[in-house]
LOLUM-361932 format. One record per residue (C-alpha): residue in three letters; x, y, z. Coordinates in steps of 0.2 Angstrom, whole numbers, padded with zeros to 4 digits, always signed. Each point is the difference from the previous one (the first is absolute). Layout:
# LOLUM-361932
ALAXYZ/...
# end
This chain:
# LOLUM-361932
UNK+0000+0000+0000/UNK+0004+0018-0001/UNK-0006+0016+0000/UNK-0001+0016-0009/UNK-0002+0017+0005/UNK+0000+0019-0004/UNK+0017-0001-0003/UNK+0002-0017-0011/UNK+0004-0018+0005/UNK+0008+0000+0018/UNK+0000-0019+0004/UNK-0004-0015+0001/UNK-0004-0013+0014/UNK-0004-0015+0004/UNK-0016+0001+0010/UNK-0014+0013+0004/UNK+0006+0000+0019/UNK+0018+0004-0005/UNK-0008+0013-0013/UNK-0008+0007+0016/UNK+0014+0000+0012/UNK+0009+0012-0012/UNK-0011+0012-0008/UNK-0009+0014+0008/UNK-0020-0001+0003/UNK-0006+0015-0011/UNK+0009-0002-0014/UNK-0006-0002-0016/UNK+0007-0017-0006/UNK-0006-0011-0016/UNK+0004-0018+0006/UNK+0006-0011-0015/UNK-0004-0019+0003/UNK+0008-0016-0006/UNK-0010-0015-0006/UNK+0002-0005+0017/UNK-0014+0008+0007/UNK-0011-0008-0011/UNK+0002-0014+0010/UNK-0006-0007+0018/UNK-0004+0016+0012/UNK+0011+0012-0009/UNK-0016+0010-0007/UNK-0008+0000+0017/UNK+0015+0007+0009/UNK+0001+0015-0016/UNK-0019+0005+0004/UNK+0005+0000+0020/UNK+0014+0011-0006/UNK-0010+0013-0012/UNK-0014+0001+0013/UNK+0012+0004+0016/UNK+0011+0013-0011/UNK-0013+0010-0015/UNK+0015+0010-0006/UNK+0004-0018-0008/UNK-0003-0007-0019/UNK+0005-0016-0005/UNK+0003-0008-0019/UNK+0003-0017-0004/UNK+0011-0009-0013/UNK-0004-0019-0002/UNK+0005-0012-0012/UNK-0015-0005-0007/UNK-0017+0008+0005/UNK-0018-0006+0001/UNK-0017+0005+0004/UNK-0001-0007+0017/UNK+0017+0008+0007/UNK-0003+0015-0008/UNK-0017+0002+0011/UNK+0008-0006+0016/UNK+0014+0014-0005/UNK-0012+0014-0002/UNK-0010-0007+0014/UNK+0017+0004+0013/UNK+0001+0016-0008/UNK+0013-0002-0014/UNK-0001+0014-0013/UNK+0005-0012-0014/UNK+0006-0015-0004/UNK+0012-0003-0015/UNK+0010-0015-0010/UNK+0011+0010-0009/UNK+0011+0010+0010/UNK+0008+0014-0013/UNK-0021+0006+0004/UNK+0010+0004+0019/UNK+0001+0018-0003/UNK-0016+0005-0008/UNK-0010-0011+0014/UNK+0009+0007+0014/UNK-0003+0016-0004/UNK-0021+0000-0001/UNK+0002-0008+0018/UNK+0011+0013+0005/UNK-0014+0012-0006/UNK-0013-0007+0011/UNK+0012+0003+0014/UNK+0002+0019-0003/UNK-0019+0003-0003/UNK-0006-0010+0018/UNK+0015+0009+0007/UNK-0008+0011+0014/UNK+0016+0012-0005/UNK-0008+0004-0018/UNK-0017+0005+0001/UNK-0010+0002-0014/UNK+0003+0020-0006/UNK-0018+0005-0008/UNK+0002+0013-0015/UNK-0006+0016+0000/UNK-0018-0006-0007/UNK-0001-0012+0014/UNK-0008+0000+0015/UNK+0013-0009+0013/UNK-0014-0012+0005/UNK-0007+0000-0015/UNK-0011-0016-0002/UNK+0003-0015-0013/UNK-0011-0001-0013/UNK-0007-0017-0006/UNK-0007+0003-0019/UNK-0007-0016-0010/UNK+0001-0001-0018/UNK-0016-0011-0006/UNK-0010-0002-0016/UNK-0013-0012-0002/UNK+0007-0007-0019/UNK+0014-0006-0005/UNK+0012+0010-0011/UNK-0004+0015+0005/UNK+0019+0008+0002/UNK-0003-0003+0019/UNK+0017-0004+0004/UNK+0009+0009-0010/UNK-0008+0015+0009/UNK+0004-0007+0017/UNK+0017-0003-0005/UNK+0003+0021-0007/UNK-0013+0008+0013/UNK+0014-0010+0014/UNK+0014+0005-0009/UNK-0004+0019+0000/UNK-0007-0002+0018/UNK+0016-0006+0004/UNK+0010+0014-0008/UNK-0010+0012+0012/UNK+0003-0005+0014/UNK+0016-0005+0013/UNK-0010-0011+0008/UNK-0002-0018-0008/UNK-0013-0003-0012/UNK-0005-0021-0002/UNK-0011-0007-0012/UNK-0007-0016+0002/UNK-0005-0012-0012/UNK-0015-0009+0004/UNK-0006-0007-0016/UNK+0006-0016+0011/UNK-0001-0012-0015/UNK+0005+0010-0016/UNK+0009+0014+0006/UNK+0010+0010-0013/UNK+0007+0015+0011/UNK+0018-0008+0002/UNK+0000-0002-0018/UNK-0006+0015-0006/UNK+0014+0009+0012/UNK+0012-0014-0006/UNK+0005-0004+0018/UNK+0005-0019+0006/UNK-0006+0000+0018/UNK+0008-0015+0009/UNK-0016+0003+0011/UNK-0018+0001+0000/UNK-0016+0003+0011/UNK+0000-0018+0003/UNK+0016+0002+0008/UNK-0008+0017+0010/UNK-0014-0014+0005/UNK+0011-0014+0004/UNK+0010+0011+0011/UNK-0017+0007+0011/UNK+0000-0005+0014/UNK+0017+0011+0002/UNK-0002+0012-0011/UNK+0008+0018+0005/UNK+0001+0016-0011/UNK+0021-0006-0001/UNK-0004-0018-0006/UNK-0014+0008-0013/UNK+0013+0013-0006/UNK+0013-0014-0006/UNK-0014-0011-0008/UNK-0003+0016-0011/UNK+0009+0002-0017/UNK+0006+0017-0005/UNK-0004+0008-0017/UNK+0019+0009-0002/UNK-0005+0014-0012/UNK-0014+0006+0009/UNK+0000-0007+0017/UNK-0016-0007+0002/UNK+0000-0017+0010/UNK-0012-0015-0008/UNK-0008-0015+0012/UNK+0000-0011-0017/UNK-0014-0012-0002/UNK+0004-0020+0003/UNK+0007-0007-0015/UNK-0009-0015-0003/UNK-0019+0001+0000/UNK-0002-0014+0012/UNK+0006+0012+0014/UNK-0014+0011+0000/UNK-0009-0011+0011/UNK+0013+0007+0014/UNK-0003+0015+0002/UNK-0018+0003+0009/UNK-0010+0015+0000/UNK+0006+0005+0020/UNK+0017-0006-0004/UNK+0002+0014-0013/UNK-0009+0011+0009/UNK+0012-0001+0014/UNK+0015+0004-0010/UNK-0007+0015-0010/UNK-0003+0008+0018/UNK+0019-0003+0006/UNK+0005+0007-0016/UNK-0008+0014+0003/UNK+0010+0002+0016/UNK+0014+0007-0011/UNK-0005+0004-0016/UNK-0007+0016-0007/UNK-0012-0008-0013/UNK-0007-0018-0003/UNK-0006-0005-0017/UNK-0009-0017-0001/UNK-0002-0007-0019/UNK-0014-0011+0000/UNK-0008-0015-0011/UNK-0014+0005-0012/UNK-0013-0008+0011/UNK-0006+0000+0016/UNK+0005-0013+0014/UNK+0003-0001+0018/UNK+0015+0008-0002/UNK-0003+0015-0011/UNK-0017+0003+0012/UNK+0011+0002+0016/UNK+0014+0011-0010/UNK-0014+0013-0007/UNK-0007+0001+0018/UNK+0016+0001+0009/UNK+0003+0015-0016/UNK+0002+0018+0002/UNK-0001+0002-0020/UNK-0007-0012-0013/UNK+0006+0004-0017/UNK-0012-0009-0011/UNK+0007+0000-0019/UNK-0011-0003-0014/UNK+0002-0002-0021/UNK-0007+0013-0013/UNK-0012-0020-0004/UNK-0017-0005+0004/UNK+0007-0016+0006/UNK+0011+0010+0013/UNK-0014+0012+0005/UNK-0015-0012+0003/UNK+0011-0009+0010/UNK+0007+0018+0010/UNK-0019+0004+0004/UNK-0004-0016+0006/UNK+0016-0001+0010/UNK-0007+0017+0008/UNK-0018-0008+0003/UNK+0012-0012+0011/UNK+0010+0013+0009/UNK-0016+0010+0004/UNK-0009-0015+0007/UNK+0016+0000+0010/UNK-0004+0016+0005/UNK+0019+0004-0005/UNK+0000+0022+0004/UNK+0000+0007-0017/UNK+0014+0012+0006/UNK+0010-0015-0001/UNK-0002-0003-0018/UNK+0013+0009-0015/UNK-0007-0006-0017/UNK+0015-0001-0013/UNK-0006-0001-0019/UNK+0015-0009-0010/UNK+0002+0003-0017/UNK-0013+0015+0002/UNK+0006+0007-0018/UNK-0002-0016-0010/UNK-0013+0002-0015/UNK-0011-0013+0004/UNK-0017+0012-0002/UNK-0001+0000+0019/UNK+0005+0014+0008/UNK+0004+0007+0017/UNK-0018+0008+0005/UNK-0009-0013-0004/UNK+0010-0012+0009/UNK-0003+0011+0017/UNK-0020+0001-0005/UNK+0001-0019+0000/UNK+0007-0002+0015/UNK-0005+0012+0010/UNK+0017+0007+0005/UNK+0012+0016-0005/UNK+0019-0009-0008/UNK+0013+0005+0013/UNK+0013-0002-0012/UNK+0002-0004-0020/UNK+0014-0009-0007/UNK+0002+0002-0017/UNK+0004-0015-0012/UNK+0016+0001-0006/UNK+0014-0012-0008/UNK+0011+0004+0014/UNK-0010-0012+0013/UNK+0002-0016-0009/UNK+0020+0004-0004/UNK+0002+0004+0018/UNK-0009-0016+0005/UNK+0010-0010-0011/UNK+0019+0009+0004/UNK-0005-0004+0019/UNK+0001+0022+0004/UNK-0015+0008+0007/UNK-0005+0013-0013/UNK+0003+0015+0011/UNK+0016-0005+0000/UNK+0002-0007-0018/UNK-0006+0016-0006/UNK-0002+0013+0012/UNK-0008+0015-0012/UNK-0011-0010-0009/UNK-0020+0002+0004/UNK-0001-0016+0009/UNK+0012+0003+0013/UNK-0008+0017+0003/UNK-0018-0008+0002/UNK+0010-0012+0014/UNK+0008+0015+0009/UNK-0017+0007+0000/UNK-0009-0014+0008/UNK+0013+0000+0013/UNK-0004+0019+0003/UNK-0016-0009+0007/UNK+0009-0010+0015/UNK+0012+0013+0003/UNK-0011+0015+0006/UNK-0018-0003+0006/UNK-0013+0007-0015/UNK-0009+0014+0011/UNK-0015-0003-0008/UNK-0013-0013-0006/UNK+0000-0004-0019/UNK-0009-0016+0000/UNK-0017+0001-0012/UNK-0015-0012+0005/
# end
């Protein structure tokens, strides 16, 4: 074993009590473990070790890694396990980010904009059909929501069975919310933050969604619920992309929601099934405050147009985003588009929608 800290490696030992015995409680340290501690009670004593000492994160490099030791590992706190160790530096790293932002020393520093306890947001992305450019709004409306802000900005993938968010932001998580569920019963705002994957250009953090279909069965409705609450115990905004239907688990995100963004196509298809989808939410008796209605693709010539859209369902558009080539080219490049192409209509449309969550509308514009 040995360990890292602000400084670089320092050294190595031969046991966690040695380890101890020589380094000072309080400093920050990033424990690197042998395969060793794979084995036997070696994972028991590391999560004794990172519960007694919090300024503590541990990696682990292993010679061959599978499914069940990589839950024990995250289960004793471990930020990340890894076979192949010229990944050494990167890893260390991210779990030496956790440590400086739980570090009582470095508070969170709110902007100017910000109110110092300024509480999180939770916003839901939902539409009611398929295809309706739901994600890929998710994925740019975080992105710029993340730019704005110091504090951090998550979005979580809960389309639990075909979730394209890691995709579309070309990430490769090494976790997923069945880890965050696994890992329950333990579950801190620290061991969340590690099982988070960081989007480099922007910053935004992404809970991907399982990667096999068969793991949507997992993750229940008060098991998610219970995680988007500790995440909004550090970060500024939450954004939820949902399935195109509604379940268990999308009824208890939209009711634990401050914002439901509900996204709907310039098609018939799309808006028969949006005002039925708001007959459901009304039973509900979801607050229509709640409610933002996005029309994607609002400048298509497809002889409907954007009044008659509103007559038919009852509501005033929040936000229009235009169709444009550059949403499918940032979709397949893996870049969000207001970051692909910044000046173009689309990503001004995106920047507007996220004027919505940034600063409170002081007035009513719903239409009934």
């Amino acid at each position: 074993m040995s360990y890292v800290t602000e400084a670089g490696p320092a050294a190595s030992y031969t046991s966690l009590g040695e380890f101890d015995d020589d380094v000072e409680p309080g400093t920050p340290v990033v424990l690197v473990l042998g395969p060793s501690f794979a084995e036997g009670s070696g994972l028991a004593d590391v999560a004794k070790q990172l519960r007694s000492r919090p300024e503590l994160a541990a990696v682990m490099v292993v010679d061959e890694l599978s499914t069940e030791l990589l839950q024990r590992a995250i289960r004793s706190g471990v930020s990340d396990v890894i076979t192949v160790p010229s990944e050494l530096p990167e890893v260390v790293e991210r779990a030496s980010e956790n440590i400086s932002v739980t570090a009582p020393a470095q508070p969170h520093v709110p902007t100017a904009t910000e109110a110092p306890d300024q509480p999180s947001r939770l916003i839901t992305v939902f539409s009611t059909k398929g295809g309706s450019g739901k994600s890929v709004i998710a994925c740019n409306m975080g992105v710029v929501l993340a730019k704005r802000t110091d504090r951090p900005v998550v979005l979580v993938d809960a389309d639990l069975q075909f979730g394209d968010v890691a995709v579309m932001l070309k990430l490769t998580p090494q976790n997923t919310i069945v880890d965050a569920v696994s890992s329950l019963h333990r579950l801190d705002a620290q061991l969340l933050r590690s099982l988070l994957v960081r989007h480099e250009r922007s910053g935004l953090y992404v809970l991907p969604a399982p990667t096999e279909p068969a793991f949507a069965d997992q993750v229940t409705p008060a098991a998610l619920v219970e995680i988007l609450q500790l995440l909004r115990t550090f970060a500024a905004y939450v954004i939820v992309d949902t399935p195109a239907h509604f379940t268990d688990v999308v009824l208890s995100i939209l009711d634990e929601s401050d914002d439901v963004v509900l996204v709907a196509g310039m098609d018939i298809p799309s808006i028969k099934n949006v005002k039925i989808g708001l007959q459901t939410l009304r039973l509900l008796d979801m607050s229509a405050d709640k409610l933002k209605l996005v029309l994607n693709r609002a400048n298509a010539k497809v002889k409907l147009d954007v009044s008659e859209v509103e007559r038919t369902l009852q509501l005033k558009a929040d936000s229009l985003i235009p169709s444009d080539i550059v949403m499918p080219r940032s979709v397949n490049k893996g870049v969000p588009a207001v970051l692909d192409e910044p000046k173009s209509a689309v990503a001004r449309s995106m920047e507007q929608l996220a004027d919505l969550f940034v600063v409170d509308p002081a007035s009513k514009r719903r239409g009934r």
